[in-house]
NUBAVO-284743 format. One line per field, with one value per residue: residue in one letter; z, x, y of N, C-alpha, C in turn. Coordinates in Angstrom, 3 decimals. Layout:
N
res <- [a/...]
n_z <- [Z/...]
n_x <- [X/...]
n_y <- [Y/...]
ca_z <- [Z/...]
ca_x <- [X/...]
ca_y <- [Y/...]
c_z <- [Z/...]
c_x <- [X/...]
c_y <- [Y/...]
This chain:
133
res <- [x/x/x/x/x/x/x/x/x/x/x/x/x/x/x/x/x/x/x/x/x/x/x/x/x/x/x/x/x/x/x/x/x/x/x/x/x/x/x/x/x/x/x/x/x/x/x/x/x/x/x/x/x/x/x/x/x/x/x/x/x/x/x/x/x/x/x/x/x/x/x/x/x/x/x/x/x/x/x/x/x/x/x/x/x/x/x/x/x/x/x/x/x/x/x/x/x/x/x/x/x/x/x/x/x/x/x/x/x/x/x/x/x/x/x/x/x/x/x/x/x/x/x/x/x/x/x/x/x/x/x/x/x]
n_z <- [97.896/99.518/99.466/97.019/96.197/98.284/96.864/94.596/95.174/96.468/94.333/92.708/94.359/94.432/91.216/90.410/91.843/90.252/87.858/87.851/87.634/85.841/84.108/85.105/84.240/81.488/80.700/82.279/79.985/77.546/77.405/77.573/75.071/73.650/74.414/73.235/70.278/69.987/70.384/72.959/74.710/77.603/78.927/78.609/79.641/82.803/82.944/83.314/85.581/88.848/88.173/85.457/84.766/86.202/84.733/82.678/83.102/81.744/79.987/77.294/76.961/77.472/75.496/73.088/72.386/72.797/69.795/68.485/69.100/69.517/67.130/66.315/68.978/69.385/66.770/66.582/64.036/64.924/67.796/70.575/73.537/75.133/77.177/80.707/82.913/86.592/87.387/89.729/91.628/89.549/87.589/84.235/81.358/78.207/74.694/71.446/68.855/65.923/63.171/61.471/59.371/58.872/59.854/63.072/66.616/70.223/72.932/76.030/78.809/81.621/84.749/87.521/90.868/92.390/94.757/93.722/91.601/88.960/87.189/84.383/84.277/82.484/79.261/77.077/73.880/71.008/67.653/66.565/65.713/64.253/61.055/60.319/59.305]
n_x <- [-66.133/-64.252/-62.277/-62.059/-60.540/-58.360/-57.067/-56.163/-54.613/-52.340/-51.806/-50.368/-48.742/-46.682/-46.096/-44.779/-42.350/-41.563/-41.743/-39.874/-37.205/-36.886/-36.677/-34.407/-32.526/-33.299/-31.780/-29.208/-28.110/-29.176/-27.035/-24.933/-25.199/-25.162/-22.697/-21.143/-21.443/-20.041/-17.959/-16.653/-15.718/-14.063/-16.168/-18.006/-17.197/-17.525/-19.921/-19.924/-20.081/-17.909/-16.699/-16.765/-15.476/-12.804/-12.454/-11.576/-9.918/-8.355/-9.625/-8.777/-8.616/-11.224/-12.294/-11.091/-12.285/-15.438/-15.042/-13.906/-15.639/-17.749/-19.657/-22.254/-22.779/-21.557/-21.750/-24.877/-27.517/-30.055/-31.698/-34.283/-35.979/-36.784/-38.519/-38.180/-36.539/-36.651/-34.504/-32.875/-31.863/-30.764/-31.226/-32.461/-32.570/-33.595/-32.470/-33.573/-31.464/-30.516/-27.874/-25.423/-25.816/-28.274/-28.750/-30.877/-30.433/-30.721/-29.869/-29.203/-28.837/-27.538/-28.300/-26.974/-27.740/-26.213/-24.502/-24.041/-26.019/-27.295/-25.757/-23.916/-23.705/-23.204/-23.422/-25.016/-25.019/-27.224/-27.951/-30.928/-34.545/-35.663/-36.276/-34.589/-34.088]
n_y <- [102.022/103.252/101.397/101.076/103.338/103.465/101.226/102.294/104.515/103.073/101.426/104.099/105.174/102.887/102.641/105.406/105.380/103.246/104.272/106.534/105.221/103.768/105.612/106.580/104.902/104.587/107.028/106.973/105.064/106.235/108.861/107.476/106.707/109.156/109.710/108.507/108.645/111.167/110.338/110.677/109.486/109.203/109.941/108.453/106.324/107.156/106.087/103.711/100.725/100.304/97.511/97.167/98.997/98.427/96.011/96.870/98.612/101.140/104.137/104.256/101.488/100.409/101.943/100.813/98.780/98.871/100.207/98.418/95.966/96.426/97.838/98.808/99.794/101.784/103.430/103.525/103.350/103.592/103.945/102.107/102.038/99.387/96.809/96.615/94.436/92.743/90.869/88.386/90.477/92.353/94.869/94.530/96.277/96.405/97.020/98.163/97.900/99.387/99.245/100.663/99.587/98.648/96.590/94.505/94.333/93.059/94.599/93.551/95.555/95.209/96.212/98.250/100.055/102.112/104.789/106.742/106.961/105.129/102.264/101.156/97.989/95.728/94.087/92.970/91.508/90.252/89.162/90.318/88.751/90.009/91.948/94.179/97.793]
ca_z <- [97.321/99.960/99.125/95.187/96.006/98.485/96.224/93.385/95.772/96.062/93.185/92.381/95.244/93.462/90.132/90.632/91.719/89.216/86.504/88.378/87.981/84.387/83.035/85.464/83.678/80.246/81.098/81.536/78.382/76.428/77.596/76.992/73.640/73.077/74.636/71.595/69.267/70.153/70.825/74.353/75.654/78.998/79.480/78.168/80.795/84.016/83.225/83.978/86.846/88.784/87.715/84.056/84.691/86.789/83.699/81.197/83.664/81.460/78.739/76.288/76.234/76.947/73.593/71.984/73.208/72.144/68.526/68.255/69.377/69.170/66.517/66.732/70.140/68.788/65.956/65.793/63.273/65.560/69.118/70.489/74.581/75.542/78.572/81.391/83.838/87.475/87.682/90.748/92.106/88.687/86.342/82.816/79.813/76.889/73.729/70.207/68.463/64.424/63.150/59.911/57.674/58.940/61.065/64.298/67.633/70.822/73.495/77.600/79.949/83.366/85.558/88.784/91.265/93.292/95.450/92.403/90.797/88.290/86.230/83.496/84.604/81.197/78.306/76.399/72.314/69.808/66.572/66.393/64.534/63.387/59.757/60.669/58.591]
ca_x <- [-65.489/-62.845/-61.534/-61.243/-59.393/-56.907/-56.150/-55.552/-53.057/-51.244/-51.091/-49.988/-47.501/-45.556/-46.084/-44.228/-41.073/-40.855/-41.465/-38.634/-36.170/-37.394/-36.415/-33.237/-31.913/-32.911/-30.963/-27.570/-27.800/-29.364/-26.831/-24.079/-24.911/-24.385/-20.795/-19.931/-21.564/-19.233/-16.518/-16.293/-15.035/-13.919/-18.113/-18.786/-16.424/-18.024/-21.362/-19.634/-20.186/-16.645/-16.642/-16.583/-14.013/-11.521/-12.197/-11.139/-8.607/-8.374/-10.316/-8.187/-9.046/-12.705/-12.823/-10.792/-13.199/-16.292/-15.045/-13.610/-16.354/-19.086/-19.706/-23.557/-23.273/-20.284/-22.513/-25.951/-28.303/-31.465/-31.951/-35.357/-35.393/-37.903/-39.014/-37.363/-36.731/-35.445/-33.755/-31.899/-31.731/-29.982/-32.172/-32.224/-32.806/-33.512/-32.603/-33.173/-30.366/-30.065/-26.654/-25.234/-26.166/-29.444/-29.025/-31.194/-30.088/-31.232/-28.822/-29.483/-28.000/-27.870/-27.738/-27.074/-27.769/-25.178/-24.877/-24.211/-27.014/-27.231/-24.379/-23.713/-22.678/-22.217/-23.958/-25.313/-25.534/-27.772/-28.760/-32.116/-34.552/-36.431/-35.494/-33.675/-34.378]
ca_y <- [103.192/103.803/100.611/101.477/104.937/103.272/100.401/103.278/105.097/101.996/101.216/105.196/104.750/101.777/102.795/106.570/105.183/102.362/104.941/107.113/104.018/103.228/106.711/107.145/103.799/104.507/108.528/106.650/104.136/107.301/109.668/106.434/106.342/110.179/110.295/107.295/109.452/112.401/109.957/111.193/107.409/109.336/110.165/106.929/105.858/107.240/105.026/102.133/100.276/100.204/96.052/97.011/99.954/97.425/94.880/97.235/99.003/102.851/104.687/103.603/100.439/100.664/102.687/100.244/97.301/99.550/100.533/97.267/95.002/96.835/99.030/99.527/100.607/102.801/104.272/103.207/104.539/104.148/103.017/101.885/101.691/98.464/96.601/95.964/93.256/92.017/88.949/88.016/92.070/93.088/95.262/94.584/97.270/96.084/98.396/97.379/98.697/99.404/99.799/101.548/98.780/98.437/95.266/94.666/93.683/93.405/94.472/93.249/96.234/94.417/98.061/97.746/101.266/102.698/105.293/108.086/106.818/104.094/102.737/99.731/96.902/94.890/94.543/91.270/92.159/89.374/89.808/90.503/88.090/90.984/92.406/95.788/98.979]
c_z <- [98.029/99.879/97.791/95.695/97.004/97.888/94.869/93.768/96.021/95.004/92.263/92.713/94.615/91.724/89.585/90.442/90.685/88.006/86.412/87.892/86.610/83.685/83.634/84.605/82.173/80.170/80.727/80.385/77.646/76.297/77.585/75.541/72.950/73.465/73.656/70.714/69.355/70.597/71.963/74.756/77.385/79.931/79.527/79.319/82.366/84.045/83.148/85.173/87.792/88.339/86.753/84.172/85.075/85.517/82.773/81.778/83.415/80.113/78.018/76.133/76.661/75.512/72.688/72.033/72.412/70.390/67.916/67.731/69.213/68.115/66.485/68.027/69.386/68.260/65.456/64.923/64.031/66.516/69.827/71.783/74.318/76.860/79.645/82.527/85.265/87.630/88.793/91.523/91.236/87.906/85.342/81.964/79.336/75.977/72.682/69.867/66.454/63.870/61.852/58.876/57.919/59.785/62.425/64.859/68.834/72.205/75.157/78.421/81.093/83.950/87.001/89.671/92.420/93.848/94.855/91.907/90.043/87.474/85.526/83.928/83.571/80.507/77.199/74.610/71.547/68.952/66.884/65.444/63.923/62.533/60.389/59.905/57.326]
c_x <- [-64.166/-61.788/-60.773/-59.924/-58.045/-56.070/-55.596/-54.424/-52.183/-50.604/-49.855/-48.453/-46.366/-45.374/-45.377/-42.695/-40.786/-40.739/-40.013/-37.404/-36.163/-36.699/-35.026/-32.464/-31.628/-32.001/-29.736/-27.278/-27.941/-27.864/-24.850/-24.077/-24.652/-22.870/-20.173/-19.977/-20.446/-17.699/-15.853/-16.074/-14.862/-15.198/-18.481/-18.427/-17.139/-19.704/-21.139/-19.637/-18.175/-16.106/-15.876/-15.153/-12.719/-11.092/-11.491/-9.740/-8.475/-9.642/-10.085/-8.548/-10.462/-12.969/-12.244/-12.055/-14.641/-16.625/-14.771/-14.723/-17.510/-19.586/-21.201/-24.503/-22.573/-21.151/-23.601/-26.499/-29.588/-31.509/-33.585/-35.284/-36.864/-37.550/-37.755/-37.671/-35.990/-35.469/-32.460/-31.352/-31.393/-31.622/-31.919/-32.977/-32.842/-33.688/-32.489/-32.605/-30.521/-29.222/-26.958/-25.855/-27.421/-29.896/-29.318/-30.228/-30.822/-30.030/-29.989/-28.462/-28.243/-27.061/-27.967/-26.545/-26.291/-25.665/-25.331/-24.949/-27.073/-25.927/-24.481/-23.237/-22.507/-23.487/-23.926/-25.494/-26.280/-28.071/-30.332/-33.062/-35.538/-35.635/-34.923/-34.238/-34.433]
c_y <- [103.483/102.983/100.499/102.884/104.090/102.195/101.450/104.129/104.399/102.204/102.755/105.300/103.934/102.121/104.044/105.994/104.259/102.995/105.687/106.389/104.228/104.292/107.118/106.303/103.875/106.415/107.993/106.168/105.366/108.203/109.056/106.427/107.539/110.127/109.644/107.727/110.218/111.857/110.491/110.307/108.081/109.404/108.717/105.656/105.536/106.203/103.859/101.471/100.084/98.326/96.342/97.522/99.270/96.525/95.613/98.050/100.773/102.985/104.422/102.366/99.821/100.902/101.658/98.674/97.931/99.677/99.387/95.950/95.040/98.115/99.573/99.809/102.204/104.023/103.406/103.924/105.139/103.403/103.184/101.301/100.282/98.521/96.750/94.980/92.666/90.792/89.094/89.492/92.913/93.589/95.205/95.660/96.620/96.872/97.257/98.305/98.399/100.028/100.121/100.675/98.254/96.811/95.394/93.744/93.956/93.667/94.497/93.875/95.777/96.196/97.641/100.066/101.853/104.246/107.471/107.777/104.839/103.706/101.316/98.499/95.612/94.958/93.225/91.817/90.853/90.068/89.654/89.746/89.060/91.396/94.018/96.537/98.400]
């Protein structure tokens, strides 16, 4: 018996913070995909890892890179967080994404933590071979 209860506080122990992680991660993407809604690009901005931000340089051309390139991050119709995964220290998100015309995808957020929290550090898009909406 005292062996069941302290392998259950283990397991409690590890299983707390990874939920912690799990919901701080899907917070920024969620809270990423309102600032595109509202066309806030400067919000959409700060959840970039400073990598991305150097790559893209200003806001301006983040947003143009965004509206450009990605339009069902831009304006999905319905987003759907899944698993996630570490590979090599990076954490991956995985969101299925369904844009205006009803086409899936699956997009791979590699998030990497910093000292403000969590932040994007790029962003893999496929189509999805599931039928969309």
């Amino acid at each position: 018996m005292k062996k069941l209860l302290i392998s259950l506080t283990m397991m409690l122990c590890i299983a707390f913070p990874m939920q912690a992680r799990n919901n701080d991660i899907e917070s920024v993407i969620s809270d990423q995909f309102k600032a595109f809604q509202m066309d806030d690009f400067e919000r959409a901005y700060e959840f970039a890892s400073p990598n991305i931000q150097r790559m893209y340089g200003d806001v301006d051309r983040f947003s143009q890179m965004v509206t450009n390139g990605y339009p069902m991050v831009h304006r999905p119709s319905r987003i759907e967080f899944k698993e996630q995964q570490e590979k090599g220290g990076v954490i991956y998100q995985y969101v299925y994404i369904i844009d205006q015309q009803g086409r899936g995808f699956i997009a791979e957020y590699a998030m990497i933590e910093m000292e403000n929290g969590w932040k994007i550090n790029g962003v893999d898009i496929q189509r999805s071979k599931d039928i969309g909406v």
